[in-house]
Backbone as CSV, one residue per row, in Angstrom:
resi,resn,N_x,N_y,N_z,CA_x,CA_y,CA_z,C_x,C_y,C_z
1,UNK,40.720,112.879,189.121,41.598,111.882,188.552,43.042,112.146,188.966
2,UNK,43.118,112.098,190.379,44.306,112.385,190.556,45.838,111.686,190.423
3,UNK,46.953,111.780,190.199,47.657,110.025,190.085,48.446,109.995,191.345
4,UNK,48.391,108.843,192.121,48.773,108.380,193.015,50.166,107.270,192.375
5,UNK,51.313,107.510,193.653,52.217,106.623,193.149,51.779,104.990,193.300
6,UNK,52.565,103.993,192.723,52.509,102.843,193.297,53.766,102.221,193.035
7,UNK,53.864,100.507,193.209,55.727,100.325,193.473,55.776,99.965,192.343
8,UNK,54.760,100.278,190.723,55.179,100.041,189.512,55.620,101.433,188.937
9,UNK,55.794,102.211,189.309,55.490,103.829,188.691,57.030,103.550,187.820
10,UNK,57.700,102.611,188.000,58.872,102.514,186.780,58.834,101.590,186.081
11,UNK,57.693,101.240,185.854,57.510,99.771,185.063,56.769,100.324,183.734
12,UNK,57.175,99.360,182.983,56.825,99.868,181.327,55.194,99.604,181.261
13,UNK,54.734,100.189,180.275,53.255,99.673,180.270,53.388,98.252,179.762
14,UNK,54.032,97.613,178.951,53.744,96.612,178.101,53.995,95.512,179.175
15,UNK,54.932,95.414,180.507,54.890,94.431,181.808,53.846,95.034,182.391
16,UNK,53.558,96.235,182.367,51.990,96.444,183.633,50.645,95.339,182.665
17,UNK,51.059,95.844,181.712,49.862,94.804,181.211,50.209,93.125,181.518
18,UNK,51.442,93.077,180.601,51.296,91.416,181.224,51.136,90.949,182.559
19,UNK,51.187,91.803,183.750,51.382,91.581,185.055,49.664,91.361,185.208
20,UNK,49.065,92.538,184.909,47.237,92.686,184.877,46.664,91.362,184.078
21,UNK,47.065,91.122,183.121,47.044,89.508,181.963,46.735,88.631,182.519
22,UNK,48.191,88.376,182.521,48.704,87.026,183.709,48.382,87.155,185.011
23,UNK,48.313,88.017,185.774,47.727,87.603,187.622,46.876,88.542,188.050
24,UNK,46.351,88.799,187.254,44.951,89.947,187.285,45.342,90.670,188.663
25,UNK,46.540,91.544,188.240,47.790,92.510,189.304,46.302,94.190,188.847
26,UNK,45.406,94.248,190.173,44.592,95.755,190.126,46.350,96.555,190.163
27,UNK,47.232,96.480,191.032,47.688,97.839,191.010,48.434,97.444,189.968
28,UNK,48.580,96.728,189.490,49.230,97.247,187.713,48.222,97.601,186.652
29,UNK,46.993,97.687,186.902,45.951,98.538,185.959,46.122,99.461,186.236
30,UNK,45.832,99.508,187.697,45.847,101.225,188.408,46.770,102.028,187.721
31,UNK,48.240,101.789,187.865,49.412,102.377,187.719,49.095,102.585,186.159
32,UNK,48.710,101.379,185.371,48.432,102.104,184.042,47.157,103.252,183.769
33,UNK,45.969,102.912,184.380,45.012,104.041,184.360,45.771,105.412,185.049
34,UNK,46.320,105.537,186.147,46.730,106.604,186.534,48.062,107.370,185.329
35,UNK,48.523,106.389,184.819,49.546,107.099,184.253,49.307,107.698,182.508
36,UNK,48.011,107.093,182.170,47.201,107.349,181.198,46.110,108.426,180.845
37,UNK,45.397,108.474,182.015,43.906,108.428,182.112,43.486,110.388,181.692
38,UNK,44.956,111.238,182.444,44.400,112.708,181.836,44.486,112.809,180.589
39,UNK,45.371,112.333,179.552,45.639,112.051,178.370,44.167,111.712,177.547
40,UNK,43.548,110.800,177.882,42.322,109.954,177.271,41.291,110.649,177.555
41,UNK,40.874,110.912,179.022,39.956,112.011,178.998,40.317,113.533,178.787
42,UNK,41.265,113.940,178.259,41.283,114.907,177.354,40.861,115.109,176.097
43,UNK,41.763,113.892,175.530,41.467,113.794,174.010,39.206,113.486,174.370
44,UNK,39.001,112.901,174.564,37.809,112.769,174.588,36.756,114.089,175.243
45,UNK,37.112,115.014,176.161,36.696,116.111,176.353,36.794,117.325,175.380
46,UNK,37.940,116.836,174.777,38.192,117.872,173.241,37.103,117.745,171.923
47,UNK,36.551,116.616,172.094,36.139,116.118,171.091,34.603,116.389,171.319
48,UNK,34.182,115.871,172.679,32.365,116.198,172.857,32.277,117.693,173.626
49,UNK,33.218,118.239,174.551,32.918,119.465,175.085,31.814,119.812,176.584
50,UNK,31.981,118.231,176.666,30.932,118.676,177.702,31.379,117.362,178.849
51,UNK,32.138,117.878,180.309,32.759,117.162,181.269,31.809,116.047,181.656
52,UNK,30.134,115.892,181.781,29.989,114.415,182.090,29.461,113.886,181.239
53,UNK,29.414,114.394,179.860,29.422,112.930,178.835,30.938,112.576,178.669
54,UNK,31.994,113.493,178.552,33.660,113.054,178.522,33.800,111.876,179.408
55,UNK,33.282,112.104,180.734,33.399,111.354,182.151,32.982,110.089,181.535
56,UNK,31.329,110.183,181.473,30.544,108.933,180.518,31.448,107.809,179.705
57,UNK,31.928,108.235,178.607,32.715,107.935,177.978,34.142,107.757,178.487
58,UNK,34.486,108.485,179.184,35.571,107.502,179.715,35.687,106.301,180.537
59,UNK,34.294,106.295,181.143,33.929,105.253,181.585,33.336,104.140,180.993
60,UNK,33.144,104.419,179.781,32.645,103.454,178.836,33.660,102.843,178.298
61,UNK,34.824,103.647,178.067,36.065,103.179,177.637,36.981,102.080,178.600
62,UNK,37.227,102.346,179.540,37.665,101.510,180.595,36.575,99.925,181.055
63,UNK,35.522,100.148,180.556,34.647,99.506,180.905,35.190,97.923,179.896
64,UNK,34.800,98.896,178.184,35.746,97.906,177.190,37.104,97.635,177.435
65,UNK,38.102,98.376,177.920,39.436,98.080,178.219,39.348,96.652,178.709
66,UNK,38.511,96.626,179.853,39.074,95.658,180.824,38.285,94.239,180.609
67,UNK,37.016,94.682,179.947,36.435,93.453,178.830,37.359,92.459,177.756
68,UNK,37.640,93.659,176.832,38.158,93.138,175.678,40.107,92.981,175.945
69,UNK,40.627,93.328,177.103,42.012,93.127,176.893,42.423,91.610,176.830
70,UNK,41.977,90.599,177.482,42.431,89.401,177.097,42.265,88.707,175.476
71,UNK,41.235,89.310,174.704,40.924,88.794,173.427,40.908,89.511,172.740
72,UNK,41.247,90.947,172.298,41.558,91.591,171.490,43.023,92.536,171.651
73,UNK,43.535,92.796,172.630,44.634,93.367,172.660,46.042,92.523,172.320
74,UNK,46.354,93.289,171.136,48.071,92.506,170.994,49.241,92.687,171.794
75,UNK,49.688,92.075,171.993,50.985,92.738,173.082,51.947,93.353,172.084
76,UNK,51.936,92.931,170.580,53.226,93.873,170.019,52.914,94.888,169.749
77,UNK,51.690,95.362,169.864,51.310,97.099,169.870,51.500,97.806,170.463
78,UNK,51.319,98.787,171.196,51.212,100.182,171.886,50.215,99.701,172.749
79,UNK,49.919,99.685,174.335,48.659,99.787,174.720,47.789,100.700,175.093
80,UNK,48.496,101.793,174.876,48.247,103.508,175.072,47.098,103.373,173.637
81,UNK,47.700,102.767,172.357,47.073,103.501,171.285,46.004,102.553,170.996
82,UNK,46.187,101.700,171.926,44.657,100.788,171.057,43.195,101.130,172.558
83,UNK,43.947,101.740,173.617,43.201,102.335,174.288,42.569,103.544,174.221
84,UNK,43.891,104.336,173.382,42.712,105.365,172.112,42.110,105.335,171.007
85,UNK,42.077,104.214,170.630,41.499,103.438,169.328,40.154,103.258,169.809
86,UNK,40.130,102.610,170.995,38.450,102.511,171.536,38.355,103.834,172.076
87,UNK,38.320,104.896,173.027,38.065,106.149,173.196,37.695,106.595,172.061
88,UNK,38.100,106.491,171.172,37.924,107.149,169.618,36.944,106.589,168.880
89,UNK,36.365,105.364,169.191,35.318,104.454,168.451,34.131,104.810,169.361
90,UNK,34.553,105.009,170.495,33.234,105.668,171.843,32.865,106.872,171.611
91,UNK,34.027,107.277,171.403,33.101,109.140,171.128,32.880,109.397,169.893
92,UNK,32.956,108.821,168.763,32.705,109.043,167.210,31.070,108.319,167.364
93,UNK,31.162,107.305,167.964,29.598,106.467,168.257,28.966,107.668,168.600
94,UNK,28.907,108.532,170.079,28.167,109.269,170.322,27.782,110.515,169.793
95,UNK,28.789,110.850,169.004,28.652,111.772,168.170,27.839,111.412,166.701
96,UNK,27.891,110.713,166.251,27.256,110.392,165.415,25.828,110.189,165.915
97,UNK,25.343,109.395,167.242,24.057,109.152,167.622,23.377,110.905,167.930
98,UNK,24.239,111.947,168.262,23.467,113.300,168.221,23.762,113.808,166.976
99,UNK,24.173,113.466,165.937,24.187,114.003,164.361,25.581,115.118,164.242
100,UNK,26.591,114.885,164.608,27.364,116.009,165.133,28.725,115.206,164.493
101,UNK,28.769,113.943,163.916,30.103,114.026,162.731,29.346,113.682,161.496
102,UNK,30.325,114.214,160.668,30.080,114.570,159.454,31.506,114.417,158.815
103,UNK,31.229,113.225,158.021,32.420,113.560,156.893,32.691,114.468,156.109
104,UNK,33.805,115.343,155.682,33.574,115.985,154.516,34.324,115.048,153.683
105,UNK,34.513,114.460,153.375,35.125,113.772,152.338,34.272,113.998,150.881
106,UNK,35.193,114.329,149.888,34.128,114.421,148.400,33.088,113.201,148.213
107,UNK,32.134,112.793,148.120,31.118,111.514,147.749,31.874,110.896,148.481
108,UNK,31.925,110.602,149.812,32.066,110.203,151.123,33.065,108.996,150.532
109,UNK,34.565,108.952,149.419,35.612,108.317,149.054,36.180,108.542,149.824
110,UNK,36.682,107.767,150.988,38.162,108.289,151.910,39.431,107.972,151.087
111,UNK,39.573,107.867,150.199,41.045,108.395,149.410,40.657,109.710,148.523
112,UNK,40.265,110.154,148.607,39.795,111.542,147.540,40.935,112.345,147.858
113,UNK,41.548,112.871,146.678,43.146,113.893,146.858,42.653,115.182,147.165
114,UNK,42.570,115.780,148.542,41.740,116.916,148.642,42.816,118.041,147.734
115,UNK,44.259,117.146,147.598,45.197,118.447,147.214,45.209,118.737,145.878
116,UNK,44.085,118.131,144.758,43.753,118.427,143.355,42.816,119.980,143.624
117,UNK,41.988,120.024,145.110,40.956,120.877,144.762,41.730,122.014,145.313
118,UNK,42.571,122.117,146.058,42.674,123.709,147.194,43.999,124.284,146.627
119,UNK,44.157,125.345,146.556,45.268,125.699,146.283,47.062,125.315,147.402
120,UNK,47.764,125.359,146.728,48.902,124.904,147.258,49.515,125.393,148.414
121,UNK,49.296,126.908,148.381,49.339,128.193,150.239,48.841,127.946,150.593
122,UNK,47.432,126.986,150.409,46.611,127.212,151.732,47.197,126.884,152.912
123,UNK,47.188,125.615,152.688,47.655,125.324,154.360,49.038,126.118,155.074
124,UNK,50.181,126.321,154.201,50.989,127.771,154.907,50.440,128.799,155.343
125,UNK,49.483,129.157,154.042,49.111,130.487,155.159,48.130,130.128,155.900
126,UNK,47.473,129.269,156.444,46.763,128.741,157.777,47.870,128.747,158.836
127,UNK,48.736,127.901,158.342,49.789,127.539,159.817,50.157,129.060,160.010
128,UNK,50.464,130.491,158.750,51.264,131.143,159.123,49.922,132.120,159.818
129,UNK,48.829,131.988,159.765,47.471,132.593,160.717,47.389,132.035,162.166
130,UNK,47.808,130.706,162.035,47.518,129.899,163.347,49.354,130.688,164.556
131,UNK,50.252,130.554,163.837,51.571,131.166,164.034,51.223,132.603,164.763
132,UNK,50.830,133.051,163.954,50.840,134.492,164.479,49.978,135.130,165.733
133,UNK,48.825,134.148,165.754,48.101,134.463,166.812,48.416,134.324,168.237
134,UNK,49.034,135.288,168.841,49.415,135.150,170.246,48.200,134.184,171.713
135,UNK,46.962,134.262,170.802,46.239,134.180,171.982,45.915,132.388,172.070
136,UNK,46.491,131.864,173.212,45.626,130.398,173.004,44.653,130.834,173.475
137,UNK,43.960,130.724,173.921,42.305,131.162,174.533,41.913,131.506,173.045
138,UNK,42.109,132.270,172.058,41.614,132.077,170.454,41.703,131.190,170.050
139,UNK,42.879,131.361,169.926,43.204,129.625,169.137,42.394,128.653,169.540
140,UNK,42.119,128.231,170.961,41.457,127.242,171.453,39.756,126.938,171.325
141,UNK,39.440,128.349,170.952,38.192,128.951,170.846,37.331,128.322,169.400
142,UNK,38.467,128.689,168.751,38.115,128.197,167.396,38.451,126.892,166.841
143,UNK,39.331,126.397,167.264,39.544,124.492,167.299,38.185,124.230,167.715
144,UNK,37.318,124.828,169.282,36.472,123.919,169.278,35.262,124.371,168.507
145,UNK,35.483,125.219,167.786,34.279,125.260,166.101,34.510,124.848,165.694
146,UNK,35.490,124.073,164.796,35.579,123.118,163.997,35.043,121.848,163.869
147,UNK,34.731,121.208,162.478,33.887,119.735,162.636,34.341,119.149,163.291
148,UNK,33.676,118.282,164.279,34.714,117.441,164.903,35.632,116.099,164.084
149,UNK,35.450,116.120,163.092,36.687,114.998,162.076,37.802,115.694,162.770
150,UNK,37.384,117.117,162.314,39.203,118.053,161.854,39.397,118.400,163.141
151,UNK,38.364,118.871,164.097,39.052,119.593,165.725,40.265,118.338,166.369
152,UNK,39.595,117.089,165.811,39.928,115.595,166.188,41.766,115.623,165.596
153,UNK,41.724,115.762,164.178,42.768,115.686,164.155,44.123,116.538,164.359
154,UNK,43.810,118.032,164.389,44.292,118.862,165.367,44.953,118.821,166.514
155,UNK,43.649,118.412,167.146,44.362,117.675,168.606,45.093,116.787,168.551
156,UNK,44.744,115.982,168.022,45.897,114.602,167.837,47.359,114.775,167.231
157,UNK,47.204,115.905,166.249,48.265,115.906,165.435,49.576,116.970,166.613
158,UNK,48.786,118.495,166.888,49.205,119.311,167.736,49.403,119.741,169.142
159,UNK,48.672,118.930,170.032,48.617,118.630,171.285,49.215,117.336,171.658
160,UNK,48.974,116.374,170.976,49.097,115.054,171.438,50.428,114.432,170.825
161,UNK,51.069,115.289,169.692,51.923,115.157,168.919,52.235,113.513,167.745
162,UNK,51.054,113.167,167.566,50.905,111.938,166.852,51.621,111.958,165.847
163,UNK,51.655,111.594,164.820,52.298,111.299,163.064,50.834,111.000,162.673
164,UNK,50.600,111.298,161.509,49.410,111.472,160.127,49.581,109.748,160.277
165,UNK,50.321,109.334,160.064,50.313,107.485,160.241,49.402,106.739,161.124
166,UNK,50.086,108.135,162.541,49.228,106.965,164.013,47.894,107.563,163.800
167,UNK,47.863,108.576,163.197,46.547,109.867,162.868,45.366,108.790,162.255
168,UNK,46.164,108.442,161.382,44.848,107.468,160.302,44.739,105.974,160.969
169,UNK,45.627,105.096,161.325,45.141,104.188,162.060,44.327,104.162,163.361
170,UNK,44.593,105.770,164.097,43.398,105.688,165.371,42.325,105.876,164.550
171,UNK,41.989,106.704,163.800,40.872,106.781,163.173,40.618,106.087,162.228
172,UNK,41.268,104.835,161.910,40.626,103.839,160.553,40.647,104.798,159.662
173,UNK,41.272,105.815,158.945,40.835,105.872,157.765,42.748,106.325,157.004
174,UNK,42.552,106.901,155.610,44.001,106.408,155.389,44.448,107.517,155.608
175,UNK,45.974,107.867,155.483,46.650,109.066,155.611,46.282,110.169,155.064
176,UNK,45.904,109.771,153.593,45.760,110.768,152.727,43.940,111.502,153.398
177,UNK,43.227,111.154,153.875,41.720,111.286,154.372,42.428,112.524,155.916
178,UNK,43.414,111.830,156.863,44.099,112.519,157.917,44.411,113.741,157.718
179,UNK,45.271,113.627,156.585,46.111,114.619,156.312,44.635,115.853,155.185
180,UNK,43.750,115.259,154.553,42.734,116.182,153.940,42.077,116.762,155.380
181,UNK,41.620,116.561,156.150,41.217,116.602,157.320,42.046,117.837,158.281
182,UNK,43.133,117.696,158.196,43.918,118.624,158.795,43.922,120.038,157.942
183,UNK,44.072,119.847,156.468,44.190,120.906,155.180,42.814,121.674,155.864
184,UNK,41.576,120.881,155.288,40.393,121.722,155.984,40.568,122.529,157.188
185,UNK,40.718,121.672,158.621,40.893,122.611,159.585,41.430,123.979,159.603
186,UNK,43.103,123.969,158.953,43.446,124.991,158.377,43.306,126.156,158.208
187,UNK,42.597,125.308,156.593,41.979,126.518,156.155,40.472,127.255,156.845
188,UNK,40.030,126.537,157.363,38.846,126.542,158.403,39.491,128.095,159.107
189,UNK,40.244,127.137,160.199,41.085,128.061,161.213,41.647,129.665,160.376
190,UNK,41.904,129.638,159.752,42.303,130.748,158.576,41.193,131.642,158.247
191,UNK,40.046,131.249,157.930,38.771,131.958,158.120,38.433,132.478,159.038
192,UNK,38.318,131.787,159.921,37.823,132.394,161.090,38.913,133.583,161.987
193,UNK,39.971,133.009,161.862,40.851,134.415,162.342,40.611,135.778,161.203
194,UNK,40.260,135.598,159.989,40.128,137.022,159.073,39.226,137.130,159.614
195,UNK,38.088,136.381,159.823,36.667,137.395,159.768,37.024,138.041,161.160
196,UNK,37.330,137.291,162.857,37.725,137.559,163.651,38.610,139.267,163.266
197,UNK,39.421,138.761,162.618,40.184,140.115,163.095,39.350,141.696,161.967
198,UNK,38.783,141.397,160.940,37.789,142.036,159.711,36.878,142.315,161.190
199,UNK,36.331,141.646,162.259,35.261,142.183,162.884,36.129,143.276,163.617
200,UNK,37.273,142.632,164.327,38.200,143.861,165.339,37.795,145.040,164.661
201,UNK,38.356,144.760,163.498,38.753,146.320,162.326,37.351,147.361,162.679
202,UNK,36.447,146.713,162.527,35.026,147.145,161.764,34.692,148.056,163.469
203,UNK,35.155,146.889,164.481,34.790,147.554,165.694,35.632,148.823,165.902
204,UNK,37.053,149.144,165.546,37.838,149.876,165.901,37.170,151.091,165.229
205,UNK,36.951,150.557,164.149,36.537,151.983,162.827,35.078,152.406,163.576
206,UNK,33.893,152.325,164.300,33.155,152.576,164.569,33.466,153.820,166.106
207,UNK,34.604,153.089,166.669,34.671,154.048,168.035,35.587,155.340,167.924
């Protein structure tokens, strides 16, 4: 997926689209797929873990792009985010068809206040576990253990640098569900570095 220039490479997405719209302009798709496309198949390789169903799916995605842009795409939106809106409806589909998302939501309510049940540090001292760990190759290790709801919003929130806002509208569900979602990971991520480092210990004390 390499990106090649073209004579739009300074043109906004929101004229590459109307240009693709209006005079069905390939190198103004191009220029938008190229200037998009590691972004989307990332987020989507983050999420299934495995390069040719990611591929699959990104090709499934582009497939709908170029279907549904005359009758479902708004022009006063983002076209970046409603192109991860479907990426995100493609790989939650497939994941669900191998049994592999799972809500945690309490009695599957997406407004449930996860912040009545967990204590109030948690999530500091997660960030201050996630903080301290020098290693991405760990860090990265253990994002991809996580359910994929929460690895999902992780990425989105910390890689991709979204807002809990754009967080819950790519994913249809509300802020407060985003933001429970992230708390879990967390504390998730927080576990797994104690036991991680409780195993170091256990190994050190043996040699």
């Amino acid at each position: 997926m390499a990106n090649n220039k073209t004579k739009y490479d300074g043109t906004d997405d929101h004229q590459l689209v109307r240009l693709y719209r209006k005079d069905g302009d390939e190198v103004a798709f191009k220029t938008l797929l190229d200037r998009h496309q590691t972004k989307i198949y990332s987020y989507i390789y983050s999420m299934v873990g495995n390069p040719e169903v990611a591929n699959d799916i990104f090709q499934e995605t582009f497939t709908k792009v170029i279907t549904k842009m005359d009758d479902t795409y708004n022009e006063q939106g983002k076209w970046i985010a409603w192109v991860m809106r479907i990426a995100h409806n493609a790989t939650i589909d497939y994941l669900r068809k191998q049994k592999r998302f799972v809500d945690v939501n309490a009695q599957g309510d997406p407004d449930y206040d996860f912040y009545d049940r967990l204590p109030d540090n948690s999530i500091t001292d997660a960030q201050e576990s996630i903080e301290m760990d020098e290693s991405k190759k760990s860090l990265m290790k253990h994002i991809n253990e996580l359910p994929p709801e929460q690895r999902e919003v992780v990425m989105l929130r910390h890689y991709y640098e979204m807002s809990f806002k754009e967080i819950a509208e790519l994913t249809d569900v509300s802020i407060n569900t985003a933001l429970g979602r992230m708390r879990y990971a967390l504390i998730n991520l927080r576990k797994m570095f104690e036991k991680e480092n409780g195993d170091e210990i256990k190994l050190s004390e043996r040699r």
